[in-house]
MMTF fields as JSON, N, C-alpha, C and O atoms, coordinates in Angstrom:
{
  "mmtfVersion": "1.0.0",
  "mmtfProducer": "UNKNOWN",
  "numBonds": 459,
  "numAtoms": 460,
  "numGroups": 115,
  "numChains": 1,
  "numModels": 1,
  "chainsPerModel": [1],
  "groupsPerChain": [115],
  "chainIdList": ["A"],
  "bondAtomList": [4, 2, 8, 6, 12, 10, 16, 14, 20, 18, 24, 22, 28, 26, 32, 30, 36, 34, 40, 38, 44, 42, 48, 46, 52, 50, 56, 54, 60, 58, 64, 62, 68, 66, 72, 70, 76, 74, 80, 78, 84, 82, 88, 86, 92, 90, 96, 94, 100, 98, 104, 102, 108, 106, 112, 110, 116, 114, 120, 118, 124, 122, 128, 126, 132, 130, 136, 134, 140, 138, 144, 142, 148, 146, 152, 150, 156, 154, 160, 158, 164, 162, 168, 166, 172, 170, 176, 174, 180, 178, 184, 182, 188, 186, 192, 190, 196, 194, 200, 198, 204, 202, 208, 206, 212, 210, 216, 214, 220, 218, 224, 222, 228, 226, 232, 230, 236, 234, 240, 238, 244, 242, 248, 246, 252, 250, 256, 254, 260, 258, 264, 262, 268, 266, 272, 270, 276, 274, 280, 278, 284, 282, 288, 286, 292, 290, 296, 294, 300, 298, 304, 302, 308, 306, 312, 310, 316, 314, 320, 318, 324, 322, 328, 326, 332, 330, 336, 334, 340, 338, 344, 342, 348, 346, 352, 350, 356, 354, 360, 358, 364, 362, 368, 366, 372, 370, 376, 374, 380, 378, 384, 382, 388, 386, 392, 390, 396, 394, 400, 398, 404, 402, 408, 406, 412, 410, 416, 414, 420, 418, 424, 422, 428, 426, 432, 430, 436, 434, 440, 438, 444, 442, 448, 446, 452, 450, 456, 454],
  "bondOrderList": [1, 1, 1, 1, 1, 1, 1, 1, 1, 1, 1, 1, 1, 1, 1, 1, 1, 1, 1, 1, 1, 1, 1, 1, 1, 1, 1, 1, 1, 1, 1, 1, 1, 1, 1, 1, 1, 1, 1, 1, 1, 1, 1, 1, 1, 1, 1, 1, 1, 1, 1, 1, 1, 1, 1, 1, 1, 1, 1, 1, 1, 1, 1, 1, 1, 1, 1, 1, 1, 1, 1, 1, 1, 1, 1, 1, 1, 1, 1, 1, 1, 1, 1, 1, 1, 1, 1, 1, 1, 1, 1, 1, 1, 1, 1, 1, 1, 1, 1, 1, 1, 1, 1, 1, 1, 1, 1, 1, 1, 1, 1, 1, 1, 1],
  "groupList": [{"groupName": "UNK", "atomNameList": ["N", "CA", "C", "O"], "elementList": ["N", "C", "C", "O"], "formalChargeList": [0, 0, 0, 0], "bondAtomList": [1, 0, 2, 1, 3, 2], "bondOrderList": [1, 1, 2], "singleLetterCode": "X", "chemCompType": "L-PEPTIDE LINKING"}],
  "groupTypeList": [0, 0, 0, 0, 0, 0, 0, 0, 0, 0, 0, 0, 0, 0, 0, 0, 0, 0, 0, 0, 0, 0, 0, 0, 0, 0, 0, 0, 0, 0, 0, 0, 0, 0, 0, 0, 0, 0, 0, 0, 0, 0, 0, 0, 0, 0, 0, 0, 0, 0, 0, 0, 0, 0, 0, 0, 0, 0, 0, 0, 0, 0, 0, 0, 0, 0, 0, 0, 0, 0, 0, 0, 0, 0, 0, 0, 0, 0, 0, 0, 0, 0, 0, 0, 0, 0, 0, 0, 0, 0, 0, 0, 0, 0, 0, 0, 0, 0, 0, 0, 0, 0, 0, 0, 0, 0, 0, 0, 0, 0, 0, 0, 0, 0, 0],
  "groupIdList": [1, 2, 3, 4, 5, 6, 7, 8, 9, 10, 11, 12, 13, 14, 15, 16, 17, 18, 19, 20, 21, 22, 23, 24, 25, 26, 27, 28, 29, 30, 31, 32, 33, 34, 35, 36, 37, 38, 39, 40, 41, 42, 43, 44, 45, 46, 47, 48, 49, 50, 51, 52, 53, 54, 55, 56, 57, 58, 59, 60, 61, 62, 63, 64, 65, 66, 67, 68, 69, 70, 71, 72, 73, 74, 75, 76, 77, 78, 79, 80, 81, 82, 83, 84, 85, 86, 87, 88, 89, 90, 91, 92, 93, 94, 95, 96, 97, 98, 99, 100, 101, 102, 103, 104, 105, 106, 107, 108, 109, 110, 111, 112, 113, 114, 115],
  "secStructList": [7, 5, 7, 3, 3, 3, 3, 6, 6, 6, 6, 3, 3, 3, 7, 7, 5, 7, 7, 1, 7, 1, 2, 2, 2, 2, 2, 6, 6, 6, 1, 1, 7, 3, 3, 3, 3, 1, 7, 7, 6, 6, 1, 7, 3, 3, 3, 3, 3, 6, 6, 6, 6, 6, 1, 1, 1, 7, 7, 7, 3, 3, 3, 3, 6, 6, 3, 3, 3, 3, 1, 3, 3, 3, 3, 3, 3, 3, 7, 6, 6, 7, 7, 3, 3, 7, 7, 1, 1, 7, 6, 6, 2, 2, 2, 2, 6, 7, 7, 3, 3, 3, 1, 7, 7, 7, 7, 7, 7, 7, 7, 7, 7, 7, 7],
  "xCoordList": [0.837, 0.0, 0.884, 2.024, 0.36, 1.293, 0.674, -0.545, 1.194, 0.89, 1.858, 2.786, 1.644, 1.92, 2.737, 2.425, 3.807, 5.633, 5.653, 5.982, 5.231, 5.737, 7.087, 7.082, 7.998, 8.989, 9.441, 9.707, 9.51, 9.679, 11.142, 11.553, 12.117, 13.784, 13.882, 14.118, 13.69, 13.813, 13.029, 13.425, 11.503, 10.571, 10.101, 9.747, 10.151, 9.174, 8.181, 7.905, 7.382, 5.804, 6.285, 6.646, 6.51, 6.687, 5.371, 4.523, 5.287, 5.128, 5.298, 4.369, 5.64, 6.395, 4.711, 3.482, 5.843, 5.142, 5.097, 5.943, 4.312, 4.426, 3.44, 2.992, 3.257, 2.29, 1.369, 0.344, 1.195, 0.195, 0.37, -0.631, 1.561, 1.663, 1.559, 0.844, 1.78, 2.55, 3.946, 4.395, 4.844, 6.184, 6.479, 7.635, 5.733, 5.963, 6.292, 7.15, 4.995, 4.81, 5.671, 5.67, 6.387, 7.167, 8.637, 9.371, 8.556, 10.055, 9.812, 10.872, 8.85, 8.645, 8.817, 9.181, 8.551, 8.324, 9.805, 10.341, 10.264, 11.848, 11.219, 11.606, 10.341, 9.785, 9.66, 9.772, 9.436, 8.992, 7.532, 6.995, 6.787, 5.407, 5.064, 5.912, 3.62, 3.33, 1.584, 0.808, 1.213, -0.461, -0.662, 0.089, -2.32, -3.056, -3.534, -3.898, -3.612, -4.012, -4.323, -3.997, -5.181, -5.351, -6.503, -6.399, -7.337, -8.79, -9.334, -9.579, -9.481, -10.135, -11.385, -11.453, -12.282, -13.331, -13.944, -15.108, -12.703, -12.816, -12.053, -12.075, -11.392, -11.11, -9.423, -8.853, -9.09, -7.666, -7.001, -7.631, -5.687, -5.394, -3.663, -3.062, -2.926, -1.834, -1.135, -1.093, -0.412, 0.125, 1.832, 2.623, 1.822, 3.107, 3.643, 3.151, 4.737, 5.8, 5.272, 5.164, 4.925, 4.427, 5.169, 4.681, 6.58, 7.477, 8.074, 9.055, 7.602, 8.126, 8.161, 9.234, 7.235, 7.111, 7.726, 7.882, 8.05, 9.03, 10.552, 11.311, 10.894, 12.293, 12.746, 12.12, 14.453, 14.931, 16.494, 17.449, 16.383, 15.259, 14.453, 14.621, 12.687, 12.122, 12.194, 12.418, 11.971, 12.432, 11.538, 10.794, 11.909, 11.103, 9.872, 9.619, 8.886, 7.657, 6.915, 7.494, 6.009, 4.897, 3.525, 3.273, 2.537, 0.997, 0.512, 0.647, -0.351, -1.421, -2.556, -3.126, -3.37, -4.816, -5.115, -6.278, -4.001, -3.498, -2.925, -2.256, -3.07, -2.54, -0.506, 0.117, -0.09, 1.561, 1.537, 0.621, 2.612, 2.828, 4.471, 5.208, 4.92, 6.64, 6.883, 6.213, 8.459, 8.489, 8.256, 7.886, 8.32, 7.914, 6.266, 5.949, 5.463, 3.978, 3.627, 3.921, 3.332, 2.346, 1.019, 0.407, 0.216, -1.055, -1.291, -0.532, -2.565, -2.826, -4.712, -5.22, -5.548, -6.958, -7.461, -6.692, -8.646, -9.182, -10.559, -11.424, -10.657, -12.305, -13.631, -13.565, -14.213, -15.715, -15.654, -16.23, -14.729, -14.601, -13.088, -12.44, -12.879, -11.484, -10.445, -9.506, -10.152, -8.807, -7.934, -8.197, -7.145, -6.021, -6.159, -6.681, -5.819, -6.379, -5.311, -5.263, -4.735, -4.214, -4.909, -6.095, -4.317, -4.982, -6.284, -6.336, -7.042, -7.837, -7.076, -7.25, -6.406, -5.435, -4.668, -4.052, -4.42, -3.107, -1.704, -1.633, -0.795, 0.228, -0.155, -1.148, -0.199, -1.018, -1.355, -0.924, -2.495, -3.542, -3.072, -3.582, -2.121, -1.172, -0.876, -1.537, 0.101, 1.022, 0.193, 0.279, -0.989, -1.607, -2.012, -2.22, -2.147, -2.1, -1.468, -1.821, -0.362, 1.341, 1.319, 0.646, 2.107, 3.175, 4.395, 4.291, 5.234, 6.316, 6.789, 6.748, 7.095, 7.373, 8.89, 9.31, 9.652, 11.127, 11.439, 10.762, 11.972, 12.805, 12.079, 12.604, 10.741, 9.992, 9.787, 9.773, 9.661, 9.133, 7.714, 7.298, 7.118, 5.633, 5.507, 6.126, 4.304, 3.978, 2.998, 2.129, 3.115, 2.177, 0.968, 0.986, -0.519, -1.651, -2.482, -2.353, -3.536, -4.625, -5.977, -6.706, -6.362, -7.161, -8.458, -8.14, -9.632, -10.87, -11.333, -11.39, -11.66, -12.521, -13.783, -13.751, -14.901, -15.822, -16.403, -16.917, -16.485, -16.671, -18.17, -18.497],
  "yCoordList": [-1.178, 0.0, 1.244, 1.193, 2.375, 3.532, 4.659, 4.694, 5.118, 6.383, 7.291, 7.127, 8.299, 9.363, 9.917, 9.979, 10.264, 10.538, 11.749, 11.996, 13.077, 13.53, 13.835, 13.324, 14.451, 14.267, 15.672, 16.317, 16.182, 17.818, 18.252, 19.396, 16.688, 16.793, 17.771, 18.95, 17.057, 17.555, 18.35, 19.076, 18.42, 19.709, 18.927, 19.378, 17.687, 16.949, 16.193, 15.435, 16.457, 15.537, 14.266, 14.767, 13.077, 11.581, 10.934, 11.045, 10.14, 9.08, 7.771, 8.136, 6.826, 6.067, 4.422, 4.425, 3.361, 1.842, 1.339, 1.893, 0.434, -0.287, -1.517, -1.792, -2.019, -3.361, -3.02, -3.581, -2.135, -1.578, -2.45, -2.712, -3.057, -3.463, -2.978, -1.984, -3.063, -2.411, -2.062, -0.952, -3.375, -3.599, -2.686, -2.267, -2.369, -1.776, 0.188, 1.012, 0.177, 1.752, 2.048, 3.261, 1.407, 1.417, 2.133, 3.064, 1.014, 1.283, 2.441, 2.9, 2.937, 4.051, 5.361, 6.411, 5.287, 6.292, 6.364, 7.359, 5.157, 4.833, 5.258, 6.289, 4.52, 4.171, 2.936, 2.033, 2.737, 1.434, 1.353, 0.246, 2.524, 2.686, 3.709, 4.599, 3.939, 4.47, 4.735, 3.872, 6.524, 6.334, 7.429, 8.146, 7.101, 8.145, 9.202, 9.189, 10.47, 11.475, 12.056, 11.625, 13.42, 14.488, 13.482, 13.484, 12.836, 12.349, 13.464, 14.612, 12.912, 13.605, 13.609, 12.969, 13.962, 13.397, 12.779, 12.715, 12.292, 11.614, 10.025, 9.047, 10.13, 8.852, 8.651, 8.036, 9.313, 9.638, 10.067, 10.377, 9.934, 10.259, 10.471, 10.32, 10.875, 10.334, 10.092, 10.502, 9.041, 7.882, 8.815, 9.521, 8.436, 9.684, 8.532, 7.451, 9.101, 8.402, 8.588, 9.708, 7.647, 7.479, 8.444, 9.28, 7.963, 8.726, 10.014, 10.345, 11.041, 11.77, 13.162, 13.368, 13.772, 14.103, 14.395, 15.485, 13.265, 12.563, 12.974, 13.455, 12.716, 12.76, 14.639, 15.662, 14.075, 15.672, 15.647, 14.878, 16.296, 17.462, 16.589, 15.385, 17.837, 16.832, 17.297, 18.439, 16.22, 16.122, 17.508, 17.86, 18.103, 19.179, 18.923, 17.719, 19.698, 20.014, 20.386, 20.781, 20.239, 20.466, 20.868, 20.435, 21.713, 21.832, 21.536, 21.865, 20.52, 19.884, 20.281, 19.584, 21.334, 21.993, 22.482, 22.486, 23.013, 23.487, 22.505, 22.98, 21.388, 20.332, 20.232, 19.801, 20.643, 20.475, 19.24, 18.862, 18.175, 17.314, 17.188, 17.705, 16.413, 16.443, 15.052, 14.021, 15.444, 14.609, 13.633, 14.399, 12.189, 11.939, 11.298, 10.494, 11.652, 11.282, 10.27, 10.829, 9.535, 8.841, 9.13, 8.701, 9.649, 9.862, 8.458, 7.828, 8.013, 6.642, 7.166, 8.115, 5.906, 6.009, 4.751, 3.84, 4.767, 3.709, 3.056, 3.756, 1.702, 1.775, 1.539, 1.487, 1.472, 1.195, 0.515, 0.574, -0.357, -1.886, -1.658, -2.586, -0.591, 0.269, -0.286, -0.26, -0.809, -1.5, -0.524, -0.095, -0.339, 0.322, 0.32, -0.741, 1.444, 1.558, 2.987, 4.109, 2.641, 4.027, 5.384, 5.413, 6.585, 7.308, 8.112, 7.506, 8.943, 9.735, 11.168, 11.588, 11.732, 12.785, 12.534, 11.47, 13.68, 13.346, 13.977, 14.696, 13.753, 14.676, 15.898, 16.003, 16.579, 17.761, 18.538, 19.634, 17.62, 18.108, 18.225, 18.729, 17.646, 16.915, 18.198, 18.989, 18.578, 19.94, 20.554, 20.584, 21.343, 22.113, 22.536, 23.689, 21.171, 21.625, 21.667, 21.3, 22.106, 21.927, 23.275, 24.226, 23.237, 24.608, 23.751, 22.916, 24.204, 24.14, 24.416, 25.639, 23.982, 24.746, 24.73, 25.753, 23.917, 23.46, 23.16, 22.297, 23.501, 23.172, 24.353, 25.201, 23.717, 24.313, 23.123, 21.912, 23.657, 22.276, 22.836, 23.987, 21.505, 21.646, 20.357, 19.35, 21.155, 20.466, 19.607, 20.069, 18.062, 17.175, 17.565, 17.847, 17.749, 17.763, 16.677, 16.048, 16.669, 16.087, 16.412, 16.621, 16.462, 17.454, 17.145, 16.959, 16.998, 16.142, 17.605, 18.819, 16.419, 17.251, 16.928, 15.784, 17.346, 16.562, 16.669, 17.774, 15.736, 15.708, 16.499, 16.542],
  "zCoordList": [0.0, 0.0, 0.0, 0.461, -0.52, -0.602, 1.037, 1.204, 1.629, 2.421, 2.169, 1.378, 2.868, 2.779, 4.064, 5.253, 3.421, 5.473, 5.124, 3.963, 6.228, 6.316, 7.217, 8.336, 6.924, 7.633, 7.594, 6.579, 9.17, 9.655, 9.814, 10.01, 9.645, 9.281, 7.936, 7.675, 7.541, 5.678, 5.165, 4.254, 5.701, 5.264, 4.094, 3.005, 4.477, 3.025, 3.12, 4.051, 1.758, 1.844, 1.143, 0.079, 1.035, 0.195, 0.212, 1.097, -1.034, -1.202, -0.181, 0.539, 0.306, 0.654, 0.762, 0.84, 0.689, 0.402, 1.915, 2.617, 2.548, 3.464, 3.149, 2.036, 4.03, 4.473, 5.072, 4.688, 6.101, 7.0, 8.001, 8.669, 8.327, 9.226, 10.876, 10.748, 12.008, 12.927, 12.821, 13.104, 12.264, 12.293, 11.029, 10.961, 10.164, 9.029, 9.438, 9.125, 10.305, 10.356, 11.529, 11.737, 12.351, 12.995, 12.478, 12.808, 11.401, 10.664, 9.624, 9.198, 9.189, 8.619, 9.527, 8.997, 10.908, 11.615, 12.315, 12.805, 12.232, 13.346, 14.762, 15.313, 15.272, 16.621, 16.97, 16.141, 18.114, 18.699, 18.785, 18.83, 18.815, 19.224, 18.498, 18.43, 17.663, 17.479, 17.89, 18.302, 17.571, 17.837, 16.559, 15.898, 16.603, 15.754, 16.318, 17.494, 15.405, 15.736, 14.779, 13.674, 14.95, 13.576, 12.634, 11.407, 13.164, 12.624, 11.83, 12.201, 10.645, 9.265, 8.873, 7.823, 9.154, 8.234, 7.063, 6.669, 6.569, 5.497, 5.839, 5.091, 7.199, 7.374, 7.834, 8.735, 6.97, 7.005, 8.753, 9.764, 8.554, 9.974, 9.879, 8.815, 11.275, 11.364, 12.474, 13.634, 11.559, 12.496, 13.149, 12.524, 14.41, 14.891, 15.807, 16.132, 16.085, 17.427, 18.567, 19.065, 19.054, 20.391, 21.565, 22.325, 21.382, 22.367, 21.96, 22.627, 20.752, 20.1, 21.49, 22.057, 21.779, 23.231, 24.47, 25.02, 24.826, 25.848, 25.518, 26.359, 24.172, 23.768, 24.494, 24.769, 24.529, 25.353, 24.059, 24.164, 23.382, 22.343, 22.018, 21.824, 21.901, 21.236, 19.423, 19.022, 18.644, 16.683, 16.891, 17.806, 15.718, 15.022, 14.826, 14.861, 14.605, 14.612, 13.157, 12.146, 13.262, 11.96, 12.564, 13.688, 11.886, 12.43, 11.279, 10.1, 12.196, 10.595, 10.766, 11.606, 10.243, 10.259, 11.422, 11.826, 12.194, 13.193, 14.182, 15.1, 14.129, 15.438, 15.269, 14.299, 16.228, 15.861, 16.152, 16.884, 15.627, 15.542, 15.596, 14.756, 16.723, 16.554, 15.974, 16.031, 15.197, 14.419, 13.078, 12.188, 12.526, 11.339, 11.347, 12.224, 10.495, 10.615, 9.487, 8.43, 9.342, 8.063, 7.821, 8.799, 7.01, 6.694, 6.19, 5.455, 6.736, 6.316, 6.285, 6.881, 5.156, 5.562, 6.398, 6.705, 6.701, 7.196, 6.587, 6.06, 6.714, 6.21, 7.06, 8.288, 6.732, 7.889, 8.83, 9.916, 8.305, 9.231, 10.306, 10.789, 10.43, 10.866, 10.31, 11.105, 9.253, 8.61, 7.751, 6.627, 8.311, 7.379, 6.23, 5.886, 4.819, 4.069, 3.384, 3.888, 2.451, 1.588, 1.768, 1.442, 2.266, 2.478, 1.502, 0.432, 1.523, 0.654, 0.182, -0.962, 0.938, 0.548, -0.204, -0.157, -1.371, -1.908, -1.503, -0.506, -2.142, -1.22, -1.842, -1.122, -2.324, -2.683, -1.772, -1.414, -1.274, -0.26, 1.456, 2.457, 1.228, 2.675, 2.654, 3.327, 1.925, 1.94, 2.367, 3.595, 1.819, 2.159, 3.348, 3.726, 4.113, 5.574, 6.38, 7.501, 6.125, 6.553, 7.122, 6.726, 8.062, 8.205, 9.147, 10.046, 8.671, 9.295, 10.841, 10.978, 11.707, 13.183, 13.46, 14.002, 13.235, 13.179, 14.582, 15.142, 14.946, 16.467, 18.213, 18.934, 18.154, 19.009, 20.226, 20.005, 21.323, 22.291, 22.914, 23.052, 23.245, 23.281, 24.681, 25.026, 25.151, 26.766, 26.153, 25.414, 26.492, 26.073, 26.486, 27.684, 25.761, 26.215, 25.562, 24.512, 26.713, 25.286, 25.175, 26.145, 23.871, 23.344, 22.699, 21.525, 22.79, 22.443, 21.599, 21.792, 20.364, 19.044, 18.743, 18.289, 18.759, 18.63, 17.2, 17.023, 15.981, 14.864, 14.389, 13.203]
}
């Protein structure tokens, strides 16, 4: 399956292939753990480093439709049946909701959206 890395090192939107594995998005993200965040209404989401946060520095930063996000992300979709699924965005559209933050640190919160 193809998703979508952004990566806030390099300031780039990719392409990139996996399995949709765990072990897969792991090694895409270079974590041990990862979670979702930034729920789309179209299904889409992204997948981030669990421990990105925690880290002392923490990786550089990105805001996705305002949510900062540290570190590398995968945009992935899902389907009805919650199964992993190539995202609905294209990188196109990814970019678009980009901004850049670079080397900022941020106090873990957490934050309820209601659709």
């Amino acid at each position: 399956m193809n998703f979508i890395k952004i990566d806030p090192y390099a300031c780039t939107v990719t392409t990139v292939e996996g399995d949709g594995s765990n072990e897969s998005f792991c090694q895409l993200l270079g974590s041990e753990f990862w979670d979702v965040c930034a729920r789309q209404h179209n299904h889409d989401a992204l997948l981030v480093d669990d421990d990105a946060l925690s880290r002392n520095p923490q990786p550089p930063a990105f805001s996705f439709d305002g949510i900062a996000v540290h570190g590398i992300a995968i945009v992935t979709g899902c389907d009805w049946d919650g199964k992993t699924t190539e995202p609905t965005f294209t990188v196109e559209q990814v970019v678009e909701r980009i901004t850049w933050l670079g080397a900022v640190q941020t106090k873990p919160a957490l934050v309820w959206k209601a659709w």
